[in-house]
N, C-alpha and C positions, 0 to 999 in steps of 0.2 A: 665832112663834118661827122663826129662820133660823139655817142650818147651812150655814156658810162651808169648804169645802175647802183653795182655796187662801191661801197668804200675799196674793197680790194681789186682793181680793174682786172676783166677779164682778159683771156689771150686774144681774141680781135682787136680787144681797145690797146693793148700792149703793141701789137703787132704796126697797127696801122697810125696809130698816135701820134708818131715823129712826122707822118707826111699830111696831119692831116690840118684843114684849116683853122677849126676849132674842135674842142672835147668839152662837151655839156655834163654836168655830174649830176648827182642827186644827194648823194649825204656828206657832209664834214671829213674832212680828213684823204679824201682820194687826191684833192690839189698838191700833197704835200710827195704822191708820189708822179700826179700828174700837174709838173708846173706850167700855167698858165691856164689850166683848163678852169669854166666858167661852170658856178655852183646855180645851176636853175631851178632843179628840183624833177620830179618824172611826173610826165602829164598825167592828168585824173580825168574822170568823167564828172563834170560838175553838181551833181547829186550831193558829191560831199560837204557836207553845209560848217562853219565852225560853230562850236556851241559850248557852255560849260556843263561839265558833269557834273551830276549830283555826288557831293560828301558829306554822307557815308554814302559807297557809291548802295546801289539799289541795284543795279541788272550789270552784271556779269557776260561780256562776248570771250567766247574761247574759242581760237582756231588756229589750224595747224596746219590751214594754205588750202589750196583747190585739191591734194592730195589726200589731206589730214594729217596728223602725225602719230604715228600710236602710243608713244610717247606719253604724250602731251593727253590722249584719251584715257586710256588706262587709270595717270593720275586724277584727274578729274571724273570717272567712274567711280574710281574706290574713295576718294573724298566726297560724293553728290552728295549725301544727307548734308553734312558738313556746312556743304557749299549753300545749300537749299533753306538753309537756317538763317543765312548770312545774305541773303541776297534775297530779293521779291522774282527776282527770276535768272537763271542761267542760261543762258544762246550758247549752245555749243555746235560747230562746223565740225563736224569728225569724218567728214571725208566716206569714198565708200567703202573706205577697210572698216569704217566704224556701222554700218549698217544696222548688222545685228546687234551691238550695243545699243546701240541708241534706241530700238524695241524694248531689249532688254532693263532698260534704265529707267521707262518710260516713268514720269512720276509729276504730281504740281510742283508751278514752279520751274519744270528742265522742260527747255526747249531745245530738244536732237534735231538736228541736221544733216543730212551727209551730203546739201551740196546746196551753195544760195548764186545765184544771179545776181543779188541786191545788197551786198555787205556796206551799199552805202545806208541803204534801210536799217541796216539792224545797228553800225554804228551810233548811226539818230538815234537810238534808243537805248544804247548802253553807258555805264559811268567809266568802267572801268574794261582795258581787255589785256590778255593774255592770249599769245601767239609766239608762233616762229620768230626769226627777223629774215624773213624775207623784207624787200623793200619796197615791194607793192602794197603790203599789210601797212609797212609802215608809214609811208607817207599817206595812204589812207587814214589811217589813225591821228596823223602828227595834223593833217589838215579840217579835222572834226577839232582835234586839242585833247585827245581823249592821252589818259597814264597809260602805262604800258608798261606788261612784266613779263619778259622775254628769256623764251628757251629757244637758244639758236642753234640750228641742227649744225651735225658735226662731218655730214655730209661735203662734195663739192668741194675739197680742201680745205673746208673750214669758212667759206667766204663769209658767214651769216653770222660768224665767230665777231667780224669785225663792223658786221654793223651797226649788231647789236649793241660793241664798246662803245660809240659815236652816240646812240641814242642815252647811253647811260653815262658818257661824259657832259653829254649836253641837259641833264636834268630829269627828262623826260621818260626814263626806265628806269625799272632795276631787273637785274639779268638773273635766271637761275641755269645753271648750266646742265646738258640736258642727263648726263649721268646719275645728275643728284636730285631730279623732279621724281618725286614720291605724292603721293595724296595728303599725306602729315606733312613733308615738307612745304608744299602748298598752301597749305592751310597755315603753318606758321608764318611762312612768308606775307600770309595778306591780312592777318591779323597784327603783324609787328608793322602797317604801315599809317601814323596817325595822318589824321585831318589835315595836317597842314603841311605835310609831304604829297599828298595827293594832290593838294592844291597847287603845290610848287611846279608838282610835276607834270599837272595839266598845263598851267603855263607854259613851260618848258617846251609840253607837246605843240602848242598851240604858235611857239615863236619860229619852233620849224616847222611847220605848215604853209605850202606853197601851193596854194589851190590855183597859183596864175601859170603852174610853169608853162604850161603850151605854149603861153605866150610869152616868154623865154627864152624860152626856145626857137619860137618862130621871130625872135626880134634877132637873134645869135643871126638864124640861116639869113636874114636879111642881110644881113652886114656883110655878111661872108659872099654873100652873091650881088653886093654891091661893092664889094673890095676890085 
């Protein structure tokens, strides 16, 4: 039995898939290269509670994975006033390449991080986040219900390319691609998004949110070990 992460399967799940007894997935669209495989979702640590966010959001999460992204830091550096006007508070994860920024930045209002244990904590307390499209972020996020505005690295052959699409055909993102993430372009992006897109899109978030999948999972290996 194989447990597929991404929308784009990796080489094990590729390799082993024809012989295997089932393939569990986590986001939209991997069934269509993997037929018969069952959509579960990726297990969570139950902390992640679902909830609505507030619109206009009010706290801002920004992260760029257990790595950080510098990316993703940089722009939201050179936009922080910007952001700090806009928000009652900003959580940013910047990883430990972001270290000395996040000293650097120090100000009311930004919360720097360069590395949390509890992103189910800070979820609970954010409206809105911006991140990678990794899919641990994501279903993190999809099972809070929280929007999502995604710069998916270009890394990996691209696999984050296509998760990202999936979360943003399903409602629940919109993507900026990571060439074009600037501190202005940021800032235009989250200004051009009104009340009732954010609203949409928490929904969106909230309809793919699988906070049961372990047990999904363990209902799959059931079956399979009673075949």
């Amino acid at each position: 039995m194989l447990h597929e992460k991404d929308v784009r399967p990796g080489l094990a799940t590729r390799y082993f898939a024809a012989s295997a007894a089932a393939v569990c997935t986590t986001l939209p669209g991997t069934e269509k290269r993997l037929p018969g495989a069952i959509l579960t979702g990726v297990p969570l640590r139950q902390e992640f509670k679902p909830r609505t966010p507030e619109v206009p959001p009010r706290r801002l999460l920004v992260t760029g994975g257990s790595q950080g992204a510098r990316r993703i830091n940089e722009a939201v550096w050179s936009a922080l006033g910007a952001l700090c006007e806009r928000f009652e508070e900003v959580i940013h994860v910047a990883g430990e390449q972001g270290a000395e920024g996040v000293k650097a930045q120090a100000r009311d209002r930004y919360t720097g991080l360069t590395f949390t244990d509890d992103m189910a904590g800070l979820m609970a307390r954010a409206d809105l986040v911006i991140s990678r499209a990794g899919v641990s972020t994501i279903a993190e996020a999809a099972a809070v219900g929280l929007p999502m505005i995604l710069v998916p690295g270009t890394f990996g052959g691209g696999h984050q390319l296509e998760n990202a699409a999936a979360i943003v055909a399903a409602g629940a993102a919109i993507r900026i691609a990571d060439e074009e993430l600037t501190g202005p372009q940021l800032i235009a992006v989250l200004d051009g998004l009104p009340g009732e897109h954010l609203r949409s899109m928490a929904a969106a978030s909230a309809g793919l949110g699988r906070r049961d999948s372990a047990q999904r999972v363990l209902a799959v290996l059931h079956e399979v070990a009673g075949k």
